[in-house]
C-alpha positions as CSV (number, residue, x, y, z in Angstrom):
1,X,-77.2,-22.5,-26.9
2,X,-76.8,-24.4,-29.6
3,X,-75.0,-21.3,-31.5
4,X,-72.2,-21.0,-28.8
5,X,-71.9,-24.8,-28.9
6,X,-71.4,-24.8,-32.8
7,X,-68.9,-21.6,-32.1
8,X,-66.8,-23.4,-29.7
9,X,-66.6,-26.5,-31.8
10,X,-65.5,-24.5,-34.7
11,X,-62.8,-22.1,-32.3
12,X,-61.5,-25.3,-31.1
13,X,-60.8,-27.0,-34.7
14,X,-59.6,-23.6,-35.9
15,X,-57.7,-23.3,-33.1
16,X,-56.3,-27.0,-33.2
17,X,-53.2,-26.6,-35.8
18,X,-51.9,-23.8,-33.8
19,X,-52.3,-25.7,-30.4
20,X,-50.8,-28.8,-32.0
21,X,-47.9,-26.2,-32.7
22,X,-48.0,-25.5,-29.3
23,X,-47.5,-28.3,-27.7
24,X,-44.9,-30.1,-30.1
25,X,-43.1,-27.1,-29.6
26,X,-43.0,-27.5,-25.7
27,X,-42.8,-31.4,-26.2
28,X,-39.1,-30.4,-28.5
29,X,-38.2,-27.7,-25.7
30,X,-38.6,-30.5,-22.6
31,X,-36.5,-33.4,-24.4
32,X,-34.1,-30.6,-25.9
33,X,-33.6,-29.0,-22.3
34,X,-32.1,-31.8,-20.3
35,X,-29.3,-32.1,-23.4
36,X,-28.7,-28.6,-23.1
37,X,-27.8,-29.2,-20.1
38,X,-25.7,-31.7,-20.0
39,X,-24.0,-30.3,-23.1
40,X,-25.3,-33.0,-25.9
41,X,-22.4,-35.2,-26.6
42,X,-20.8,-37.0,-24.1
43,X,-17.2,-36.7,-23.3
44,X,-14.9,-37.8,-25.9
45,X,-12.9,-39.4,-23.1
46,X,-12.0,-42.5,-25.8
47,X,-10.8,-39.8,-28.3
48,X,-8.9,-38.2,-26.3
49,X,-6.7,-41.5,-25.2
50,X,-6.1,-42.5,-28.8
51,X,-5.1,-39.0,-30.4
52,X,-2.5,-38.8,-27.3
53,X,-1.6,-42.4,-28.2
54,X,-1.1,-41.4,-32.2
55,X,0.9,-38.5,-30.8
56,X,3.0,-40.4,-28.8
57,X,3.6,-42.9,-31.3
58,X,4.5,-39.9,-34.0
59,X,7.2,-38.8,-31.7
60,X,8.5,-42.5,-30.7
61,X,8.4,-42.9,-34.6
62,X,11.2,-40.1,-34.7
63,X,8.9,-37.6,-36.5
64,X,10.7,-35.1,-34.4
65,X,13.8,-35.5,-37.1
66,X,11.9,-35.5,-40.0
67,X,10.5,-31.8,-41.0
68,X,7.6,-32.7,-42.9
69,X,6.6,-35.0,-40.3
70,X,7.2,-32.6,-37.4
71,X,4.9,-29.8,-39.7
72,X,2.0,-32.0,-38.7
73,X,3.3,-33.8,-35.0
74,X,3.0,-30.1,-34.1
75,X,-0.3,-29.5,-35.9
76,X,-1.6,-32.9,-34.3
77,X,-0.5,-31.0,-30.6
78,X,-2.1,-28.0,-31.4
79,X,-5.3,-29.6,-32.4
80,X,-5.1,-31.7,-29.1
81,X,-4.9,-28.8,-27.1
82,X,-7.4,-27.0,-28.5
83,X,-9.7,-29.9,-27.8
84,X,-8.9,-30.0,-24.4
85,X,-10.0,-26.9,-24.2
86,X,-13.2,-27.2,-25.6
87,X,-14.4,-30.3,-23.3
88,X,-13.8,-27.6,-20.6
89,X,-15.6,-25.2,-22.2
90,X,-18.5,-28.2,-23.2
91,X,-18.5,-28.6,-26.1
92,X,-17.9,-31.9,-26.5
93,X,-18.8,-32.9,-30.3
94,X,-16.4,-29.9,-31.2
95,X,-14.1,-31.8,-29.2
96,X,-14.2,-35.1,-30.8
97,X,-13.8,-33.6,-34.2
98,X,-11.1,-32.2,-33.2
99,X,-9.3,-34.9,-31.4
100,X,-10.2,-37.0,-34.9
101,X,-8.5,-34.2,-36.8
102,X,-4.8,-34.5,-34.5
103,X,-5.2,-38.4,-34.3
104,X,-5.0,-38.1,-38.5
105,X,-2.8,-35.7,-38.7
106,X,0.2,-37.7,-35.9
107,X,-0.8,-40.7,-37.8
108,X,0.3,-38.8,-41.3
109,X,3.4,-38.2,-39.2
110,X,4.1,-41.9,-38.4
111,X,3.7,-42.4,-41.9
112,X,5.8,-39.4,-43.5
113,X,8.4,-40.4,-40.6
114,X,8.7,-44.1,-41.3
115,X,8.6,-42.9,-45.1
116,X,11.8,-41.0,-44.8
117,X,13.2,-43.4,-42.4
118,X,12.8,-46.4,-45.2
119,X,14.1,-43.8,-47.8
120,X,17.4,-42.9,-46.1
121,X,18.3,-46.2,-45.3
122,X,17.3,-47.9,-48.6
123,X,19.9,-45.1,-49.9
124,X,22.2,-46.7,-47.2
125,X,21.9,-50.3,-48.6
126,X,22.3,-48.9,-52.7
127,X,25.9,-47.2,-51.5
128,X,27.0,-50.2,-49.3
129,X,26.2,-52.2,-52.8
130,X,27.5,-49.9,-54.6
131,X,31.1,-50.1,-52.4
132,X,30.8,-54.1,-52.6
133,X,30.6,-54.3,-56.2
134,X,33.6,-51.5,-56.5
135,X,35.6,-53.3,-54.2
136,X,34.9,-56.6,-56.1
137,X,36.5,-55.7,-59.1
């Protein structure tokens, strides 16, 4: 008796690791299960608002005239779309990235936009100076 008692004790502790295994493994399969499910991330719903504001603003910033700035306006679209496709297909932290990646990318094109805008009418002011001081002498 005291032989199988001795046996089972030493079974079990050998045994112990690989049940500790065991049941952290179906401990990280029950919490990783309902995420699955509801596919991890949640909606990047406030993402989605702001990259289509950024857009927006590109386009009421007149990066439609300027082609460096329309190079990335249509970049930023492209990205959008592409993120509205993935929350449809779930994947929702692909998602996000992406709408990060066209809310940059418009904002470059507000930037490069207003940039040329600034540019083109600083080169304004310098001629009508230019006339002025010609028409002065």
């Amino acid at each position: 008796m005291m032989g199988i008692a001795v046996f089972l004790i030493g079974t079990a502790s050998a045994n112990a690791p690989r049940m500790t295994r065991l049941r952290n493994g179906l401990l990280a399969a029950a919490i990783a299960a309902p995420l699955a499910a509801c596919g991890g991330a949640p909606k990047p719903e406030a993402r989605m608002a702001s990259s289509e504001g950024a857009i927006r603003g590109a386009q009421e910033a007149g990066a439609g005239t300027v082609p460096q700035a329309t190079l990335y306006l249509t970049l930023a679209q492209e990205e959008r779309e592409k993120a509205l496709q993935l929350v449809k297909d779930d994947d929702n932290h692909r998602a996000a990235m992406m709408l990060a990646r066209s809310e940059a990318d418009a904002e470059l094109a507000v930037a490069l936009a207003r940039a040329a805008h600034a540019t083109h009418d600083a080169q304004e002011a310098t001629e009508q100076v230019r006339d002025l001081k010609e028409k002065a002498q």
